[in-house]
C-alpha positions as a Markdown table, in Angstrom:
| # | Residue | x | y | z |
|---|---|---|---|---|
| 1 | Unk | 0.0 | 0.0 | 0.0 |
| 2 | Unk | 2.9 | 1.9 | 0.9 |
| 3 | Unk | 4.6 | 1.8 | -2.0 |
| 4 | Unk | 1.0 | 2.7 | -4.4 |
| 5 | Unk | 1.1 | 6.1 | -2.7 |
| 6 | Unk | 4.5 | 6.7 | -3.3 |
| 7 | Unk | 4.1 | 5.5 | -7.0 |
| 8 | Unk | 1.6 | 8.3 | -7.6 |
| 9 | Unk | 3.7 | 10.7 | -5.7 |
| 10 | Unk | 6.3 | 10.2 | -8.9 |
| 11 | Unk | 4.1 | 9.8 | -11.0 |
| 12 | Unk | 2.4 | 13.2 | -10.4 |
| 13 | Unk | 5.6 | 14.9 | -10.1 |
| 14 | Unk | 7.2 | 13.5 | -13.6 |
| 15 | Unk | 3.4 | 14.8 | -15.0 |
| 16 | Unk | 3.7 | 17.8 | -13.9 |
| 17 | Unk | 7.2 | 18.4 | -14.8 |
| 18 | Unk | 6.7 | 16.9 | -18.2 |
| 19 | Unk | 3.7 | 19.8 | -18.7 |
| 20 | Unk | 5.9 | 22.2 | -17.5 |
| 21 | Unk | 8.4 | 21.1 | -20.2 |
| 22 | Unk | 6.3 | 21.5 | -22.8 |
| 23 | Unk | 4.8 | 25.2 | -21.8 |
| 24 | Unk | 8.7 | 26.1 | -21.7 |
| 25 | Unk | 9.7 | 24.4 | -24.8 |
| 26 | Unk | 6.2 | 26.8 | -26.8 |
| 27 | Unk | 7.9 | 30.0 | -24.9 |
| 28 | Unk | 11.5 | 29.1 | -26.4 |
| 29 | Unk | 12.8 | 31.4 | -28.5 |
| 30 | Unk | 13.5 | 30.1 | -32.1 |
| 31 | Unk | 16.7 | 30.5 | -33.7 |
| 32 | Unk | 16.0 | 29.1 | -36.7 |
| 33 | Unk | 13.4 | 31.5 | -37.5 |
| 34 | Unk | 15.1 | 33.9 | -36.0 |
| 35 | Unk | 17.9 | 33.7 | -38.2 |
| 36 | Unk | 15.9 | 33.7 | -41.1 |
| 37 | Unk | 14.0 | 36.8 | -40.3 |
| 38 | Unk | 17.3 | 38.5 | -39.3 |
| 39 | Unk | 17.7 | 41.6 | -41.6 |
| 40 | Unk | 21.3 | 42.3 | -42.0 |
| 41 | Unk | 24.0 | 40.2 | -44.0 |
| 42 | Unk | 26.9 | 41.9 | -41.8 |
| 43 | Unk | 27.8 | 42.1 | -38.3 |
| 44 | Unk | 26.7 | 45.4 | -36.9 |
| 45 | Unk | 29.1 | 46.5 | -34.7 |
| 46 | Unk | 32.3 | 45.8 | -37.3 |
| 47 | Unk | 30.3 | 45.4 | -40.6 |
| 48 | Unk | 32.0 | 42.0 | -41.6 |
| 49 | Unk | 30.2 | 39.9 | -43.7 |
| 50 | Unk | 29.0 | 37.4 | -41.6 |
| 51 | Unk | 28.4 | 34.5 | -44.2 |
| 52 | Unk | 31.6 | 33.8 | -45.9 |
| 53 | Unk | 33.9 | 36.3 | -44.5 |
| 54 | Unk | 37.0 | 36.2 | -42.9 |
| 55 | Unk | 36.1 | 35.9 | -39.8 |
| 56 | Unk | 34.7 | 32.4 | -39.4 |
| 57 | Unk | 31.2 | 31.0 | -38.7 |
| 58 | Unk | 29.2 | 34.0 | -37.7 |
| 59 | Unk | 28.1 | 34.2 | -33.5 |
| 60 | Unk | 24.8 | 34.0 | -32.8 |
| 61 | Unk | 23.9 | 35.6 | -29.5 |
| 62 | Unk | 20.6 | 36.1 | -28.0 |
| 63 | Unk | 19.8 | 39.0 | -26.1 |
| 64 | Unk | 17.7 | 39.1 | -23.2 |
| 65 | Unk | 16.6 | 42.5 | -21.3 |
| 66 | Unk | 13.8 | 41.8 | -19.1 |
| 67 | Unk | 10.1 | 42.9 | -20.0 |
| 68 | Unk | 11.1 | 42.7 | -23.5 |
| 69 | Unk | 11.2 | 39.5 | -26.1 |
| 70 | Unk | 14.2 | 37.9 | -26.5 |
| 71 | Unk | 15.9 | 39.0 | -29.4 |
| 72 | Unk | 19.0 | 37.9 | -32.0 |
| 73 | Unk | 22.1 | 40.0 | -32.7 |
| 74 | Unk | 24.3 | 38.2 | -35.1 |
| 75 | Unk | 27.8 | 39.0 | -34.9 |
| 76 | Unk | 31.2 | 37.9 | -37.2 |
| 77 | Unk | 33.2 | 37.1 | -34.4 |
| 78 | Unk | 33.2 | 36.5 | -30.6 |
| 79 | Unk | 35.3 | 39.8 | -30.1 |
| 80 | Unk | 32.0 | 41.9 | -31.1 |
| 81 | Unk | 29.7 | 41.1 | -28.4 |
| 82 | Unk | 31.6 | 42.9 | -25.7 |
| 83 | Unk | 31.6 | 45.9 | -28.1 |
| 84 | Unk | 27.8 | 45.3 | -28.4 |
| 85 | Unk | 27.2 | 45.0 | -24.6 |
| 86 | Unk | 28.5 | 48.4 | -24.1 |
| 87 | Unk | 25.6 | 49.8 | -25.6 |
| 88 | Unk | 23.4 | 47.7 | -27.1 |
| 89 | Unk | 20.5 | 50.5 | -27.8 |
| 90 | Unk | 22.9 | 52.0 | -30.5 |
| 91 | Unk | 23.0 | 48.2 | -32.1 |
| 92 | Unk | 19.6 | 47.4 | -31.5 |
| 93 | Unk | 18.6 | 50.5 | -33.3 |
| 94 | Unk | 20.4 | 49.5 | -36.4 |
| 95 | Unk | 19.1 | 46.1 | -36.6 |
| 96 | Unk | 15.5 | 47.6 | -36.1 |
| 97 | Unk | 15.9 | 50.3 | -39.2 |
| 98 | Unk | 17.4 | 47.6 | -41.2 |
| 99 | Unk | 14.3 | 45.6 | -40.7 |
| 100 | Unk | 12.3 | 48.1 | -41.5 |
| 101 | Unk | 13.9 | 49.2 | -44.8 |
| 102 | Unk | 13.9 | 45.5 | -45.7 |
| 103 | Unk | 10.4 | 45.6 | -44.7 |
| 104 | Unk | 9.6 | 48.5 | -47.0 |
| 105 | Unk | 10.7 | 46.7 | -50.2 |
């Protein structure tokens, strides 16, 4: 008897773990279609390319400034985000006018 109780003890807990899994994993932000959307084809604090250049794979950071989505800044190489976290309003700006002038096309 015992050991029912404590069977459905786990059992609850890996349920409710399991549901709160999956509400995390529909709040996650997407990279994929992040990258897609993202509007520029160079880094925006050096203006390397960031596909093909000569810096490497590009770095994809996310973001995060609470209140606010989560948001991608892609940079060519690692030494740009510490440029970027400096002032990241400046950054943000550009990525947000480049949207919208791809967005006007």
């Amino acid at each position: 008897m015992k050991s029912t109780k404590s069977t459905r003890l786990v059992l609850a807990l890996v349920a409710g773990l399991f549901a709160a899994s999956l509400s995390f994993a529909a709040d996650a932000f997407d990279l994929a279609k992040a990258k897609a959307a993202y509007p520029l084809t160079t880094c925006v604090v050096s203006g390397e390319a960031l596909e093909g250049g000569d810096m490497g794979a590009p770095i994809d950071y996310v973001y995060k400034q609470e209140g606010k989505p989560d948001r991608l800044v892609r940079f060519c190489c690692k030494m740009c985000v510490p440029k970027f976290k400096k002032d990241p309003a400046k950054y943000l700006k550009q990525i947000d006018d480049a949207a919208a002038a791809k967005a006007a096309k």
